[in-house]
N, C-alpha and C positions, 0 to 999 in steps of 0.2 A: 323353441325357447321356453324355459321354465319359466313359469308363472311365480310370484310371491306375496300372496293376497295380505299379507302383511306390511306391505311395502306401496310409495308412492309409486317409486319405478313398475313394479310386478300391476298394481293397475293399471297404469297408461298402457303396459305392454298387451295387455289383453285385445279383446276386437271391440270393433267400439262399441256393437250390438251390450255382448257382455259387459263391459265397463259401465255402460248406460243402466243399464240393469242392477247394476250393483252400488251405483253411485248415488241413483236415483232412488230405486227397488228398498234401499236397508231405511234410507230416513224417513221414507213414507209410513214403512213398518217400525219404525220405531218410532214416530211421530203418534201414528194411531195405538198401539200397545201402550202408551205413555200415559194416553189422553184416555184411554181405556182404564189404566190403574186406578188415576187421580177422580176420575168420575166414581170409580167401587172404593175409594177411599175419603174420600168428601163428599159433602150434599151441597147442593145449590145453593142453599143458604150461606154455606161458610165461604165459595165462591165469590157470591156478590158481594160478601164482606171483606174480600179481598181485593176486590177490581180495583181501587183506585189506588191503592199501594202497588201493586202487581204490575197495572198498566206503565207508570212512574219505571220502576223496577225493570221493566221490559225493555222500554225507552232506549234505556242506558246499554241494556244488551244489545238491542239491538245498533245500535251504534259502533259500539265497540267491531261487533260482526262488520256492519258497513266499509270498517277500516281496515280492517283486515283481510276480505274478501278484495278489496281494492286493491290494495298493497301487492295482492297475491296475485290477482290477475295481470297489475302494471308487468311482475318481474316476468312471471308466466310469459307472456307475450313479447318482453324484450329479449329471455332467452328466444323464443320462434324469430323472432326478426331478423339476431342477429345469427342463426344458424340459415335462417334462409337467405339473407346478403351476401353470407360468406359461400354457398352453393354456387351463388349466382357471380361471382367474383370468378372466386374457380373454376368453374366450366365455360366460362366467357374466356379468360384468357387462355386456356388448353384452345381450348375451338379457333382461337385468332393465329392458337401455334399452329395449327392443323390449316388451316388458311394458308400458312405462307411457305408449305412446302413446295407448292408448287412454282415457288418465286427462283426455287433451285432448278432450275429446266435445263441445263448443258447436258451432253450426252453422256459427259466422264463425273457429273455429280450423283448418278443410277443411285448408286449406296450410299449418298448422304440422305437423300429423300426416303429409300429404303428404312433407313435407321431412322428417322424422323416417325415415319409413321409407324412403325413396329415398338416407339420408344413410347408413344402416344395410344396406344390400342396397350401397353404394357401397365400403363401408369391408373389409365381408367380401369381396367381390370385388378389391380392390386388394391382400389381404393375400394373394390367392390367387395373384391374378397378376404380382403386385411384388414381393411379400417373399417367398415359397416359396421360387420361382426362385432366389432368391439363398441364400436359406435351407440348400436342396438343397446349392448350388454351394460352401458355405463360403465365402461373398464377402460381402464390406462393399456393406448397401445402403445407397447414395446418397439418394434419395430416399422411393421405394416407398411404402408407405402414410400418408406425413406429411398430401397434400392431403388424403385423404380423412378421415384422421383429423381433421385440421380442419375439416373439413366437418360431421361428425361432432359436437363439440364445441360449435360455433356453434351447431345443431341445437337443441340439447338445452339448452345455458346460454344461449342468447339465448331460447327460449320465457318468452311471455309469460301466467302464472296467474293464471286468473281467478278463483278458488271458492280456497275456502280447502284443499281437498283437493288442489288442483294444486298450492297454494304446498306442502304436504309433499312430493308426489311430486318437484318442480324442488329441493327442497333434499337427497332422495337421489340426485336424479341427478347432482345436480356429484360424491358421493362415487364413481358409478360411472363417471361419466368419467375421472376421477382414476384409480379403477383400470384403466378401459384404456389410459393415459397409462402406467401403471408397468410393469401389465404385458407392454405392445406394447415397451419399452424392453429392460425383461427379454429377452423371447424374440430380440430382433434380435442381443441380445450373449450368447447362450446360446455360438452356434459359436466367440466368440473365446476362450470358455473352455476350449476344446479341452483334449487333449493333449496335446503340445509333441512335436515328430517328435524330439527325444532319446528321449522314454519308451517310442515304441514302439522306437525302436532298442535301448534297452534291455531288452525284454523279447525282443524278435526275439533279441539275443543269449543271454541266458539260456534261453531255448527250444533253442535250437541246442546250446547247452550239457549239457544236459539229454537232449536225444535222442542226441547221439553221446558223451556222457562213460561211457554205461551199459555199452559196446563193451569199453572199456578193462581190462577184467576178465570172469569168467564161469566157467563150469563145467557140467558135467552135460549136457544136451540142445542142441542147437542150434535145433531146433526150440522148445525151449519155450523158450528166447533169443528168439529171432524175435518169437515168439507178444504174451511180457512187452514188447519195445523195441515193436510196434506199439500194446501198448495201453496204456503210455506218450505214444506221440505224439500218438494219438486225445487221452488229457486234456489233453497240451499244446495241438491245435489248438483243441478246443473252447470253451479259455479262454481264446483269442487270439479266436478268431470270435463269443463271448460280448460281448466288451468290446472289439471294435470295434464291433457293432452298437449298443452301447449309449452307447457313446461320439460315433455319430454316427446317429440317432436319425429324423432327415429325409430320412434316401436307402435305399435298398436296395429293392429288392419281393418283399414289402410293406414299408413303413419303419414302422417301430415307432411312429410316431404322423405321422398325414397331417391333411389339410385337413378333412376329410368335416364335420366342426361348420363350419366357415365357409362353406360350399356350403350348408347349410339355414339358416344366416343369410342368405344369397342370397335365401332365398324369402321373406323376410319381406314379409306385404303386410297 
């Protein structure tokens, strides 16, 4: 997968190692090259003449940051929640379909179980290899797992029960087709609920804000200047590499929630 280091998506896609690095790695270095300038451009003196306007001044940045950072981490984590609900919705009700083929047990039902499981090892393999891929990419998929899913569907609502216990188990399963209908819908529009490349622009700016507004004033040691602007920036990257991660949920390695349940739906026999 290409990388787009200009991009929210092309970081998260990264491994976390790198992402970490780069999230982390740039504010630290811009944090001390900042605090580097402002020290070869002011003296001490015009510093401590600054502090308490500065401090004031900071205040409100940092505030601002506080709200935005929050903001961003609430949505961050409601898109993860609501892709991972919708995971756990859809491989629960596939698994309860896979459950009840064996409710078809007569000797002349062979090929409706047959097609049962072949419908269900088709469906999980198409969402692996059809919808991931697009999934990862942030891209609208076209088709991807519609045949199978209807494949799927026919499977299960066209069986025909014979015994009165099959006619229960065919009246739970149109509920659990239905739920894979919702929640295969769900998860496909999970990425368009992104967050909107303003928001990260906005917090990239208040980040930036934040690591170099701290310069603008100071006193006492330059070293433990240094020391405080670095571990400053460390909070700021981590809550930037937090809530991209979380915000795009399908990429990175490891990504925060992968296929691995749809691969042992694969084995279903």
């Amino acid at each position: 997968m290409p990388f787009d280091l200009l991009s929210a998506h092309g970081i998260a896609a990264l491994p976390n190692s790198v992402a970490a690095i780069l999230t982390i790695g740039v504010p630290v270095l811009l944090a001390l090259g900042f605090g580097h300038l402002m020290f070869a451009l002011f003296t001490p003196l015009e510093f401590t003449a600054n502090a308490f306007v500065g401090s004031v001044k900071y205040s409100f940045v940092v505030e601002v940051y506080a709200v935005v950072a929050a903001l961003t981490l609430v949505g961050s984590w409601e898109i993860y929640q609501t892709a991972r609900d919708t995971l756990q919705k859809e491989v629960g009700a596939v698994y309860m379909l896979a459950l009840t083929v064996d409710a078809y047990n007569l000797p002349q039902q062979q090929d409706t179980r047959t097609e049962m499981r072949a419908a269900i090892r088709g469906y999980a393999a198409s969402v692996v290899s059809d919808d991931w891929p697009a999934m990862q990419a942030g891209a609208p998929v076209a088709l991807g797992s519609e045949r199978a899913f209807q494949r799927l569907a026919r499977a299960f609502l066209d069986a025909d029960p014979a015994t009165a216990s099959q006619q229960a188990v065919a009246q739970n399963a149109v509920q659990w087709v239905a739920n894979v209908s919702d929640a295969r819908i769900a998860r496909l529009s999970v990425m368009s609920r992104t967050l909107s490349g303003l928001i990260w622009f906005l917090v990239l700016t208040v980040s930036v804000a934040v690591i170099a507004f701290q310069w603008f004033f100071g006193g006492g040691s330059q070293g433990m200047h240094y020391a405080m602007g670095a571990v400053i920036a460390i909070i700021v990257g981590a809550v930037l590499l937090v809530a991209l991660k979380l915000a795009f949920p399908f990429v990175g390695d490891p990504a925060l929630l992968s296929p691995r349940a749809y691969y042992e739906l694969m084995q279903v026999s």
